[in-house]
C-alpha positions as protocol buffer text, in pm:
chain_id: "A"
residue {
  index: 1
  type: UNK
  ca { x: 19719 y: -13427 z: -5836 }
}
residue {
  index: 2
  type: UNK
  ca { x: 19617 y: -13397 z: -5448 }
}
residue {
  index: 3
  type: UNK
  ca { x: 19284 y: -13365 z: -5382 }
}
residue {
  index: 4
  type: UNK
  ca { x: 19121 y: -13177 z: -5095 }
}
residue {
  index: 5
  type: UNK
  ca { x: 18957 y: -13472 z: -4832 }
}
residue {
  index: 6
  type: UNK
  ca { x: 18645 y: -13425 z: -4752 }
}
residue {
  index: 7
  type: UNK
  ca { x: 18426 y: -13387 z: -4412 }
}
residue {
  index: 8
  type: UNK
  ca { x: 18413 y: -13751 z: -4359 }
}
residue {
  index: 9
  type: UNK
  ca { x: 18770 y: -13816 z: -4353 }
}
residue {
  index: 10
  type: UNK
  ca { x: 18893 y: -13868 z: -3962 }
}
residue {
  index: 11
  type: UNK
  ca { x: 19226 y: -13656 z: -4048 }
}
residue {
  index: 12
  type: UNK
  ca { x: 19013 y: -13335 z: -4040 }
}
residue {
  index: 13
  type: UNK
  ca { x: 18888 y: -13413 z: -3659 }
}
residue {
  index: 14
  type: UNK
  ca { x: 19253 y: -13425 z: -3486 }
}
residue {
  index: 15
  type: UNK
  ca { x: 19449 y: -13185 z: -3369 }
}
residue {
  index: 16
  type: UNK
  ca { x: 19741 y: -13080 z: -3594 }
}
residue {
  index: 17
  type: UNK
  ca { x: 20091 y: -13148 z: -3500 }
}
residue {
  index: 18
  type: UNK
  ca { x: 20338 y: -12884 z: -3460 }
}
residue {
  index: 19
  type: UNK
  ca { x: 20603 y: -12833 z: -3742 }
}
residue {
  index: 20
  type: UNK
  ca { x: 20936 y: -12886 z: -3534 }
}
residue {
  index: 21
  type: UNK
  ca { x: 21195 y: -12623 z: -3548 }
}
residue {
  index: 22
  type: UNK
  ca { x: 21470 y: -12739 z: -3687 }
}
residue {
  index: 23
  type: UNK
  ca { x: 21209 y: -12811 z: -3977 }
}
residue {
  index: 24
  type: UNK
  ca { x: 21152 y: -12445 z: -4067 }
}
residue {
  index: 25
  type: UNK
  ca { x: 21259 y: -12312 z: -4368 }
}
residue {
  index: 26
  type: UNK
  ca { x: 21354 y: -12698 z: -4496 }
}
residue {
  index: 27
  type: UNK
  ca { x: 21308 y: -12865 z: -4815 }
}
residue {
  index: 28
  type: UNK
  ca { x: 20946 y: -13058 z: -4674 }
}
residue {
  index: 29
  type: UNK
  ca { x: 20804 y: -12802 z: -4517 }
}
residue {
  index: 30
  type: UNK
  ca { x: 20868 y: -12538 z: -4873 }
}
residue {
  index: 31
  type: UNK
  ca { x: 20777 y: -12864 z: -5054 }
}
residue {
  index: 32
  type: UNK
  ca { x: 20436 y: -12930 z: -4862 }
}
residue {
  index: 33
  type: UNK
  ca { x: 20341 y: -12533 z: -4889 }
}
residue {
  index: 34
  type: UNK
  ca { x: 20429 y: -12552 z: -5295 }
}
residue {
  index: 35
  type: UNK
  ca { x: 20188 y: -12842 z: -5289 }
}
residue {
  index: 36
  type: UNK
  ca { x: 19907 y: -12693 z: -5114 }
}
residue {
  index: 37
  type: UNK
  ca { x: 19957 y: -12384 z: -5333 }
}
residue {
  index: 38
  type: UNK
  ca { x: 19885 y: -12573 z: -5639 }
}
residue {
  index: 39
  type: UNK
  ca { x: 19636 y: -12697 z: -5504 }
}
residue {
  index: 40
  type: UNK
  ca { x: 19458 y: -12399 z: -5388 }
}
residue {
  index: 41
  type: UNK
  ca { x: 19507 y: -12275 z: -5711 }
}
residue {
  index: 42
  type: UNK
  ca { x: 19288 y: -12543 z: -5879 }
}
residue {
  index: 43
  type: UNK
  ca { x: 19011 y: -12399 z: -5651 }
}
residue {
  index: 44
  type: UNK
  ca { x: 18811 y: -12101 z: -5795 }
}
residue {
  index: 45
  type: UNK
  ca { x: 18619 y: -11968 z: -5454 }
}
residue {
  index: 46
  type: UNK
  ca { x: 18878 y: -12124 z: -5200 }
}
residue {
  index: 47
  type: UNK
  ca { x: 19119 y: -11859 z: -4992 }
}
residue {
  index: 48
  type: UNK
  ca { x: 19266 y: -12038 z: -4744 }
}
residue {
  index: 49
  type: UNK
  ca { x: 19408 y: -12453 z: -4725 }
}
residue {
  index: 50
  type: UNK
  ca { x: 19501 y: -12607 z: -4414 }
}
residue {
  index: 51
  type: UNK
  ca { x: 19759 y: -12919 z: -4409 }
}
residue {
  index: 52
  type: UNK
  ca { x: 19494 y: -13125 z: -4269 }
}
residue {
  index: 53
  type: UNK
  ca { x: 19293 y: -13057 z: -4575 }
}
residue {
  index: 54
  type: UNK
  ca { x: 19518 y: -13238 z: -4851 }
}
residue {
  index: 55
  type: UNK
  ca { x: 19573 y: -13496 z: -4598 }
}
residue {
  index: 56
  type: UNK
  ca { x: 19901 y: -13390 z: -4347 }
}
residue {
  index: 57
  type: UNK
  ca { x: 19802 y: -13329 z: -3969 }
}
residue {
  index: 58
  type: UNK
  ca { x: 20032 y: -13024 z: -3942 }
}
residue {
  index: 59
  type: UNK
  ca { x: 20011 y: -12735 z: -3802 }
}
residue {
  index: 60
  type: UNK
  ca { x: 20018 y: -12512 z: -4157 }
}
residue {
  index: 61
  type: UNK
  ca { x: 19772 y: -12386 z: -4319 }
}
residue {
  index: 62
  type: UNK
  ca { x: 19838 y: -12071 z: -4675 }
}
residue {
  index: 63
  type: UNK
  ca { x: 19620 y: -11807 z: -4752 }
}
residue {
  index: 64
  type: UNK
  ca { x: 19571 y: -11680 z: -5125 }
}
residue {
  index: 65
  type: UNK
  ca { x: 19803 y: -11396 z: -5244 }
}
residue {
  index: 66
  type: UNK
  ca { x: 19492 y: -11317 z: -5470 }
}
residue {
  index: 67
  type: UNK
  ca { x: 19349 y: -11150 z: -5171 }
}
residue {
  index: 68
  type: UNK
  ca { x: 19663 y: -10940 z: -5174 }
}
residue {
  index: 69
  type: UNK
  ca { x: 19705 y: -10868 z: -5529 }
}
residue {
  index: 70
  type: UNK
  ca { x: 19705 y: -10494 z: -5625 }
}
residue {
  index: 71
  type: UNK
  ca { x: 19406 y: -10483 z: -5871 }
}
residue {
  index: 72
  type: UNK
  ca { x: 19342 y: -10193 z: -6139 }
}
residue {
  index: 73
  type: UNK
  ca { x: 19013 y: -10006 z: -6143 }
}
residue {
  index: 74
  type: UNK
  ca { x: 18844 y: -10292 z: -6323 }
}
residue {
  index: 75
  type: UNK
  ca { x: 18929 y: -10574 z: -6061 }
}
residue {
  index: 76
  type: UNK
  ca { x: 19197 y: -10672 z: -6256 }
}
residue {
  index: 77
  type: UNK
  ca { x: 19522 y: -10800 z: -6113 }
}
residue {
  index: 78
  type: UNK
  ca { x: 19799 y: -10579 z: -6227 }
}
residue {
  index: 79
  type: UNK
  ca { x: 20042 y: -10706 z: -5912 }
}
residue {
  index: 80
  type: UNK
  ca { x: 20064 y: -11070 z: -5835 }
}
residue {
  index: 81
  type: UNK
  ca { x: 20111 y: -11143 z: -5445 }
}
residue {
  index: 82
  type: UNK
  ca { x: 20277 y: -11475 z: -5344 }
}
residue {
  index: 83
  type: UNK
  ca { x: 20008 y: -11706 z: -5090 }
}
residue {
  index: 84
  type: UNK
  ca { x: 20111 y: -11607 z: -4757 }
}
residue {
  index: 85
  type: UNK
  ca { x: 20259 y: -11918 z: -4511 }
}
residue {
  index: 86
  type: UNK
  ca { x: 20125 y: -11948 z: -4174 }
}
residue {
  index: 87
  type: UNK
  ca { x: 20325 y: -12227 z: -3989 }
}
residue {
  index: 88
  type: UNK
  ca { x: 20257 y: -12296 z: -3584 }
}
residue {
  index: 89
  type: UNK
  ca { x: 20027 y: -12014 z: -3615 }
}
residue {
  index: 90
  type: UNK
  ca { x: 19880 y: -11913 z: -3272 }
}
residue {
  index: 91
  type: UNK
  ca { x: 19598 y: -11663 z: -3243 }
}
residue {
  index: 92
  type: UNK
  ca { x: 19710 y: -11406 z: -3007 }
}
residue {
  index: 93
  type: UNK
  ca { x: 19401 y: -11172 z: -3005 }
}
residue {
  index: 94
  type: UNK
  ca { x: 19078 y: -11137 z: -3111 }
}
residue {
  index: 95
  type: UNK
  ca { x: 18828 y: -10829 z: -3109 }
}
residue {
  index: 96
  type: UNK
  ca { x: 18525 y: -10874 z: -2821 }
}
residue {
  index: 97
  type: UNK
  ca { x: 18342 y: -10757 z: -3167 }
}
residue {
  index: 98
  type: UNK
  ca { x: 18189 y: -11027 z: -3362 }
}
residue {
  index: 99
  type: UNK
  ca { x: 17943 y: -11109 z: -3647 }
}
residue {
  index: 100
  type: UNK
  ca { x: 17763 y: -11382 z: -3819 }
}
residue {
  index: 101
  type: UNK
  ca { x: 17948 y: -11427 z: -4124 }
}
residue {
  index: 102
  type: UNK
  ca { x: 17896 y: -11652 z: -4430 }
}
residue {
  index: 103
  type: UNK
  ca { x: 18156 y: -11941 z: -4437 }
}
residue {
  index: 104
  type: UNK
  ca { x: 18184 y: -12246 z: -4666 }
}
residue {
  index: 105
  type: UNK
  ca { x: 18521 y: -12499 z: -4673 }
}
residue {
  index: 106
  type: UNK
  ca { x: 18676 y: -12670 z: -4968 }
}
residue {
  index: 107
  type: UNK
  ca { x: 18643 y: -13012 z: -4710 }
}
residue {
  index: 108
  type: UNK
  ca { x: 18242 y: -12962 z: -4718 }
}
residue {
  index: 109
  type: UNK
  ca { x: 18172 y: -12951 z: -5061 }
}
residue {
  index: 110
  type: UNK
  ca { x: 17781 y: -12781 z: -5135 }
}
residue {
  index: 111
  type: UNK
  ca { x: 17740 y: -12625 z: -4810 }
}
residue {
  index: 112
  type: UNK
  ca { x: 17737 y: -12296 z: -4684 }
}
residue {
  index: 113
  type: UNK
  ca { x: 17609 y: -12179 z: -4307 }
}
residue {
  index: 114
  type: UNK
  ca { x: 17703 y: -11830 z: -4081 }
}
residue {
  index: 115
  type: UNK
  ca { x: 17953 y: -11817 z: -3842 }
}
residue {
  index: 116
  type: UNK
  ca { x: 18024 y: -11602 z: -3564 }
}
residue {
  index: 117
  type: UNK
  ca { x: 18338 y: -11452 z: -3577 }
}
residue {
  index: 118
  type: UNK
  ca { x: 18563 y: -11217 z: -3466 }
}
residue {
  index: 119
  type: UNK
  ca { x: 18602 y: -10912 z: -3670 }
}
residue {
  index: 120
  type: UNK
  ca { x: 18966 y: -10885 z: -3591 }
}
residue {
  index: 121
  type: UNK
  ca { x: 19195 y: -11153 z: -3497 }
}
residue {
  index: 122
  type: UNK
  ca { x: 19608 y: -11123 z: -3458 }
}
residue {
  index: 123
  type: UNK
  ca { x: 19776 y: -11459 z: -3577 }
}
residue {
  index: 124
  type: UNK
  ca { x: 20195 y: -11519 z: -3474 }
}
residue {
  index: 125
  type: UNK
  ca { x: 20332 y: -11766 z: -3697 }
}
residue {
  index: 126
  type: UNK
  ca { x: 20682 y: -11863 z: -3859 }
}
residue {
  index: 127
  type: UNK
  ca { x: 20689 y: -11823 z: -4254 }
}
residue {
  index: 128
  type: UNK
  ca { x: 20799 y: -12079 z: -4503 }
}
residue {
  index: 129
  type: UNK
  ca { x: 21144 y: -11961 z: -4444 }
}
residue {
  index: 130
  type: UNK
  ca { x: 21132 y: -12056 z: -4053 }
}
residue {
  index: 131
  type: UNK
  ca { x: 21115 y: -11682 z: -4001 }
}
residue {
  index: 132
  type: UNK
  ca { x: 20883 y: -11564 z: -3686 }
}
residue {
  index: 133
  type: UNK
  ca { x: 20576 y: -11250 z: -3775 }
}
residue {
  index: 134
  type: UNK
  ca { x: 20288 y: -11123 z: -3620 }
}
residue {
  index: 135
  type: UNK
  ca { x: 19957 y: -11040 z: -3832 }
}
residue {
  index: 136
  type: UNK
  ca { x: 19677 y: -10858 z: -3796 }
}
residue {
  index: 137
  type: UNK
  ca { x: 19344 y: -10886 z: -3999 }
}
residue {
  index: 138
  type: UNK
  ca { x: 19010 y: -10777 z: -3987 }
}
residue {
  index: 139
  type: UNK
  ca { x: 18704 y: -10853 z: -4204 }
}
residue {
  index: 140
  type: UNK
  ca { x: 18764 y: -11123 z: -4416 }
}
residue {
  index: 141
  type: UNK
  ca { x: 19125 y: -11223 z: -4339 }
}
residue {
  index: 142
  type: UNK
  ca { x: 19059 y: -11221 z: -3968 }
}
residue {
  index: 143
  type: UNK
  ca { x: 18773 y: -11496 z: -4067 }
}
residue {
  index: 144
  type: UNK
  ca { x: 19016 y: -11671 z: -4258 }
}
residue {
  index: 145
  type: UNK
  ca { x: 19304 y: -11669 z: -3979 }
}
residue {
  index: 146
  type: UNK
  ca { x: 18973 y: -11811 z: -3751 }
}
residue {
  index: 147
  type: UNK
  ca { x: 18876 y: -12009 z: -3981 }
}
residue {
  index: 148
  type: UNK
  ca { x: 19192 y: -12242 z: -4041 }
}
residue {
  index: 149
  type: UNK
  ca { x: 19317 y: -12238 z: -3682 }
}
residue {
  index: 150
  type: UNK
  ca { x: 18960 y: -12408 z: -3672 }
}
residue {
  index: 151
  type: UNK
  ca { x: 19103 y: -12672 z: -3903 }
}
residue {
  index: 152
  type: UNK
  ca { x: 19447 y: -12749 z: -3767 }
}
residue {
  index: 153
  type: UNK
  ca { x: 19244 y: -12815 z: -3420 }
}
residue {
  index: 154
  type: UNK
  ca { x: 19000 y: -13053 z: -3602 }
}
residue {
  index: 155
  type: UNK
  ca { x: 18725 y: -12833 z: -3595 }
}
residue {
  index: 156
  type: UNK
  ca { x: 18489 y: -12757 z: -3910 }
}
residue {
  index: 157
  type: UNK
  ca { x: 18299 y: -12477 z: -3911 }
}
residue {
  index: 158
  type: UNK
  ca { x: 18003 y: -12657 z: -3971 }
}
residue {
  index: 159
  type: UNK
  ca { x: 18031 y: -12743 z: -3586 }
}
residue {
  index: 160
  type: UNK
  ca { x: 17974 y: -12359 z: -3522 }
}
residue {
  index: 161
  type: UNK
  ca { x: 17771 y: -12285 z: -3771 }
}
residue {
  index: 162
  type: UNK
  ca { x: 17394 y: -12167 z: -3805 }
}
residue {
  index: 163
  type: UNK
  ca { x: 17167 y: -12189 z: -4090 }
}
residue {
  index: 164
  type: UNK
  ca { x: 17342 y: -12406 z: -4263 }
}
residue {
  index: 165
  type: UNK
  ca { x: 17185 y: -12488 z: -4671 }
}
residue {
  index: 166
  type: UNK
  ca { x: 17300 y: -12664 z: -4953 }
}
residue {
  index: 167
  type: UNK
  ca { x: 17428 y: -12381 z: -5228 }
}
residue {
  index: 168
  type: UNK
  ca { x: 17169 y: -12578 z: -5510 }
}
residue {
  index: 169
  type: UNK
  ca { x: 16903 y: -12480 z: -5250 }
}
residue {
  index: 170
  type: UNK
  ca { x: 17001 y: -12080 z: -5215 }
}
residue {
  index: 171
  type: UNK
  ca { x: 16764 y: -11897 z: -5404 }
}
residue {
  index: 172
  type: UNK
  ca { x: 16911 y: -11581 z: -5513 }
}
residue {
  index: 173
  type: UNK
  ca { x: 16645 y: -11244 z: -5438 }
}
């Protein structure tokens, strides 16, 4: 099973390549986004995986389809969602409105720190069929969308980050 590299490793501090074209929509690109599924899937409190982060410098990164998931009135899920594909993602906007939000990574295992962000950010990206779409989030999927573009330009948000504590040392209030 693939694990998830960690801060140290000097794949996480270049800047992804792009996917090529005529690679959209073929057999290593679904294969790649099956593996980081799994893989995401292993982690409890992870969203989002970037290639970089199982060890390929591409430009690809897959958000949760938990986060989608149509939940009943108890949490939950009644309506699976498949993880969303974000290839050659580009972020085309971002709100001039930002917070300080709390971030952690699966690559920087035991810490947590606050971020500024902005609170909405429009991503344009093929799918893992090679097909071309335009996102918007806000809140906590605009983070995400900052968050991994972060990653695929070899940037960890513990570069940005303030306040940054080891999660043994949070007390809770």
């Amino acid at each position: 099973m693939t694990d998830i590299i960690q801060k140290d490793n000097p794949v996480l501090r270049k800047r992804a390549a792009e996917i090529e074209t005529g690679e959209l929509g073929g057999e290593r690109i679904s294969a790649l986004a099956e593996q980081m599924s799994k893989v995401l899937a292993r982690e409890h409190h992870g969203v989002a995986l970037a290639a970089p982060q199982i060890g390929e410098s591409l430009r690809m990164f897959i958000v949760s389809g938990t986060l989608f998931a149509r939940r009943d009135n108890k949490g939950e899920i009644v309506e699976k969602h498949p993880d969303l594909v974000f290839i050659n993602p580009r972020l085309t906007n971002t709100s001039k409105e930002t917070a300080w939000v709390e971030e952690g990574c699966l690559s920087v295992e035991g810490l947590q720190g606050r971020v500024e962000r902005a609170l909405e950010a429009t991503l344009e990206a093929y799918d893992a069929t090679g097909k071309p779409f335009t996102l918007k989030g806000a809140g906590l999927l605009a983070q995400i969308f900052q968050h991994e573009i972060d990653h695929l330009n070899g940037v960890l948000y513990t570069d940005k980050a303030k306040d940054v504590y080891k999660l043994s040392e949070k007390t809770e209030t």
